[in-house]
C-alpha positions as CSV (number, residue, x, y, z in Angstrom):
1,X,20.6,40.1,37.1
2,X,17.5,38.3,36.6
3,X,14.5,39.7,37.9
4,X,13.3,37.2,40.7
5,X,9.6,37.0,39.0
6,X,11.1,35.2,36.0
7,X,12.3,32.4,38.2
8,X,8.9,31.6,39.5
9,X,6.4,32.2,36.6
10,X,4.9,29.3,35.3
11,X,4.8,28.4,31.7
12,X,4.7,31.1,29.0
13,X,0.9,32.0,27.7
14,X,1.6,31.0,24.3
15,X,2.9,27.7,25.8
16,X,-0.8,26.6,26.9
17,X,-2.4,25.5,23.6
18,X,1.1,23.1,23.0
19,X,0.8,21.7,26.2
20,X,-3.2,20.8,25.5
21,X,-2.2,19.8,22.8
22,X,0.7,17.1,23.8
23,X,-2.2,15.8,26.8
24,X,-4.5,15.2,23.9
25,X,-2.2,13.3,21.7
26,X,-0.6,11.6,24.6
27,X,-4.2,10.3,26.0
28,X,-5.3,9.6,21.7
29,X,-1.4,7.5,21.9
30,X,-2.6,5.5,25.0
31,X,-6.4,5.0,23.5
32,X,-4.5,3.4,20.7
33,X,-2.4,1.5,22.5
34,X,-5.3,-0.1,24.4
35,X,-7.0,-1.0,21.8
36,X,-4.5,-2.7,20.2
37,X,-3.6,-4.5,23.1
38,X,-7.5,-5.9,23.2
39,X,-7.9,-6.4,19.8
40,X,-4.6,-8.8,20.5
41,X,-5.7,-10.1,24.0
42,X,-9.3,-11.2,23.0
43,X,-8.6,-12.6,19.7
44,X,-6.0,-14.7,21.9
45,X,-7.7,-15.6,24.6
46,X,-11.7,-14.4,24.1
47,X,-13.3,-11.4,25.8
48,X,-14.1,-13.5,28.8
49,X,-10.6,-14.7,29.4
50,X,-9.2,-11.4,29.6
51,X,-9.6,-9.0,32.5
52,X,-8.8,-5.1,32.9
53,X,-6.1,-5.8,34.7
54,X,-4.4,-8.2,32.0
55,X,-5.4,-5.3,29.6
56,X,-3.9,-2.4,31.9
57,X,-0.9,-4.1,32.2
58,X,-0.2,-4.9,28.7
59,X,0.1,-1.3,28.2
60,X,1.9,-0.2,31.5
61,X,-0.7,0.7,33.7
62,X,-3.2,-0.7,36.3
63,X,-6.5,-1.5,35.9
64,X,-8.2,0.9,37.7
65,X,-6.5,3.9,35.1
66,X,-7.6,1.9,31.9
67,X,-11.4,3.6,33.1
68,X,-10.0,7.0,32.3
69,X,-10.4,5.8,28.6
70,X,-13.0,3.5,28.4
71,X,-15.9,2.4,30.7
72,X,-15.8,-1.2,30.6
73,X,-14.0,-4.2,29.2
74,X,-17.4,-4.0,26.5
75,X,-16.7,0.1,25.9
76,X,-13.6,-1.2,24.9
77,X,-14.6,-4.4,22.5
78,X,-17.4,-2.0,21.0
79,X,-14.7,0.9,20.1
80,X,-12.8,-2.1,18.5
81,X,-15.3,-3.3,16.3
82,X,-17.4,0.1,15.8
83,X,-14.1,1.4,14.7
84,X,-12.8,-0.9,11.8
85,X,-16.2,-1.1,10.7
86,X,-16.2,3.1,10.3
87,X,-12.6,2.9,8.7
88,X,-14.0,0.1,6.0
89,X,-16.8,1.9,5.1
90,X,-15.2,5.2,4.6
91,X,-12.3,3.4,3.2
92,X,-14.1,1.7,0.8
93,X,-16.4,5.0,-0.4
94,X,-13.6,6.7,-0.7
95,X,-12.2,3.6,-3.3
96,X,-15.4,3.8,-5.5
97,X,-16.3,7.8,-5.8
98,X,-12.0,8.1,-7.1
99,X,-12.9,5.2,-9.2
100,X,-13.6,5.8,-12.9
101,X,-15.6,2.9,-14.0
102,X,-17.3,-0.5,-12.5
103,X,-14.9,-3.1,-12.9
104,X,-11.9,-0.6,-11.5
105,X,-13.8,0.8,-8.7
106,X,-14.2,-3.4,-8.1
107,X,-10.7,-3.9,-8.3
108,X,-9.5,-1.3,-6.1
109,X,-12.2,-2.6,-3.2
110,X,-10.9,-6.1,-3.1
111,X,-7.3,-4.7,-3.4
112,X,-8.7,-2.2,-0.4
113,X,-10.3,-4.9,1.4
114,X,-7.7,-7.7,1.1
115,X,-5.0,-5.0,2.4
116,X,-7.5,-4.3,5.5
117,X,-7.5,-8.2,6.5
118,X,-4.0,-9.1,5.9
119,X,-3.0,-5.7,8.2
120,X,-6.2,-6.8,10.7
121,X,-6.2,-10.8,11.7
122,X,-6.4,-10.2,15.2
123,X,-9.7,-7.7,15.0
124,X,-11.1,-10.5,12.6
125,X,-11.0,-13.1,15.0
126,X,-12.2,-11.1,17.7
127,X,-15.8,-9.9,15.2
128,X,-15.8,-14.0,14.7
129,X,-15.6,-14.9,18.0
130,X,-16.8,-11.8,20.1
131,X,-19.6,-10.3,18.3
132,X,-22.3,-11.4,20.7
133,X,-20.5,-9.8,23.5
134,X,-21.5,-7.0,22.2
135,X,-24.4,-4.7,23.6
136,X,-27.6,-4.7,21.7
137,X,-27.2,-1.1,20.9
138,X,-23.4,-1.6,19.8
139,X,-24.3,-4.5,18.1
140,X,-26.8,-2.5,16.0
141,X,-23.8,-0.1,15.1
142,X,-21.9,-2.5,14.0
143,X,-24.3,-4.2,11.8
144,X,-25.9,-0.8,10.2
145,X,-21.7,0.1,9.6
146,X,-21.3,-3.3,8.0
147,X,-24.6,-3.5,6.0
148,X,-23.8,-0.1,4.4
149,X,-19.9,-1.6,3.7
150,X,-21.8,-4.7,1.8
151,X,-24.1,-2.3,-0.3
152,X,-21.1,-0.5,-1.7
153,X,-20.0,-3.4,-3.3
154,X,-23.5,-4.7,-4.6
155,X,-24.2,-1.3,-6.2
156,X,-20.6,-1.9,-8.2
157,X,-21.5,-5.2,-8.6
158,X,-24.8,-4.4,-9.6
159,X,-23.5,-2.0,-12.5
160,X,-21.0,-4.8,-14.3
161,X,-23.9,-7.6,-14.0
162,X,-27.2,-5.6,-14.3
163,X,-29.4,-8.4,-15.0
164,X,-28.4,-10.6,-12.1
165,X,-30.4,-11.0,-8.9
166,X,-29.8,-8.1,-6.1
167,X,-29.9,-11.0,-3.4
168,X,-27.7,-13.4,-5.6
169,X,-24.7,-10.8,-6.3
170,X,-25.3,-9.8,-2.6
171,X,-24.5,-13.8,-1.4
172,X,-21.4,-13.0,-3.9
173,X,-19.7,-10.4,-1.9
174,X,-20.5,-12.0,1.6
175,X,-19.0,-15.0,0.2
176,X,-15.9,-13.1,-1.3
177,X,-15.9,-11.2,2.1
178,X,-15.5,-15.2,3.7
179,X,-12.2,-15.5,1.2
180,X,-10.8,-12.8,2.2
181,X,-11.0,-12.8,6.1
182,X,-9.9,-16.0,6.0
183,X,-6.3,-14.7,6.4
184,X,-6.1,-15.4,10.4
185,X,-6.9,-19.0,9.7
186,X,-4.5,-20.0,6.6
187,X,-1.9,-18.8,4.6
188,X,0.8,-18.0,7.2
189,X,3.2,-21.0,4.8
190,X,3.2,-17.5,2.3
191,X,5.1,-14.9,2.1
192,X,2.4,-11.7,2.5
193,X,2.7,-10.2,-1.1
194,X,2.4,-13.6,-2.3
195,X,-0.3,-14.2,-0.5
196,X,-1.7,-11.1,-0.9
197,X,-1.9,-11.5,-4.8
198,X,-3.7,-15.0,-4.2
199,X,-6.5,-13.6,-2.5
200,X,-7.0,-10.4,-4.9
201,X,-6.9,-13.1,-8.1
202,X,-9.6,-15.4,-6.2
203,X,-11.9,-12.5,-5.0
204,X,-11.9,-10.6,-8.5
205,X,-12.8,-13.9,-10.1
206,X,-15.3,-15.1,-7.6
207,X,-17.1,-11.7,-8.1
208,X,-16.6,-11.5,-11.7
């Protein structure tokens, strides 16, 4: 027989920390999935054409539960932009200190870079087009982020062309940054590792 207390017990001890666990990843999985579905939504349609319900139901839930994981339709486009602009700067210092020399550790950032706008058109169009939605406080993140980003390429740059202008090899890499964002607005007639290829040859030489 089974003793009538093991039919009623809850879940084992040792069960807790898997269930946390699950809840966590569960809420990180529909975190993600919101702002994927922004990041698409507002680079179709702007920030101001999109409401929290449009956004709630994109993912399968109302409107009023998207505020158990961000605060506002803003909260939301900030955590967009604040976290590509994390991932390329950690990306990219992570390129250069496994780098062994300048022109490599300049290779592998517009092969790092070129991969990060060919995989990101939507959250390109939304930093075009959105930016000023921003908070002034977010904005600030975004632009310290970014700044920092742009330096790690001067400072390569800076070692392959040591007797050029700090302020004329940094126009360089905002211009080479233009190229290659430029992948929501052309190239869809090319196959992406053709395409791909194209931009890396332009930005090297445009850099170089």
């Amino acid at each position: 027989m089974v003793d009538d207390t093991q039919l009623v017990r809850g879940p084992d001890v040792s069960d807790s920390g898997s269930i946390r666990v699950g809840r966590s990843e569960a809420k990180a999985q529909r975190r993600e999935a919101l702002l994927n579905a922004a990041a698409s939504q507002f680079a179709e349609r702007g920030f101001n054409g999109v409401s929290i319900e449009d956004l709630g139901s994109a993912v399968g839930m109302s409107g009023p539960a998207v505020y158990r994981h961000f605060e506002s339709k803003q909260a939301l486009l900030a955590a967009i932009l604040i976290d590509v602009s994390r991932e390329l700067l950690h990306g990219g210092t992570t390129v250069v200190e496994r780098a062994p020399d300048g022109e490599l550790a300049l290779r592998a950032l517009v092969e790092f870079h070129v991969r990060f706008a060919l995989s990101n058109p939507d959250v390109i169009r939304v930093q075009d087009r959105d930016f000023d939605s921003l908070s002034e406080e977010d904005r600030h993140t975004v632009r310290s982020l970014q700044r920092r980003y742009v330096e790690l390429w001067v400072d390569i740059l800076q070692r392959m062309q040591p007797d050029t202008k700090v302020a004329v090899l940094r126009i360089r890499a905002h211009a080479t940054f233009g190229l290659m964002n430029s992948t929501p607005y052309s190239g869809q007639q090319l196959p992406r590792d053709e395409l791909r290829e194209v931009l890396e040859r332009m930005a090297f030489a445009a850099l170089s």
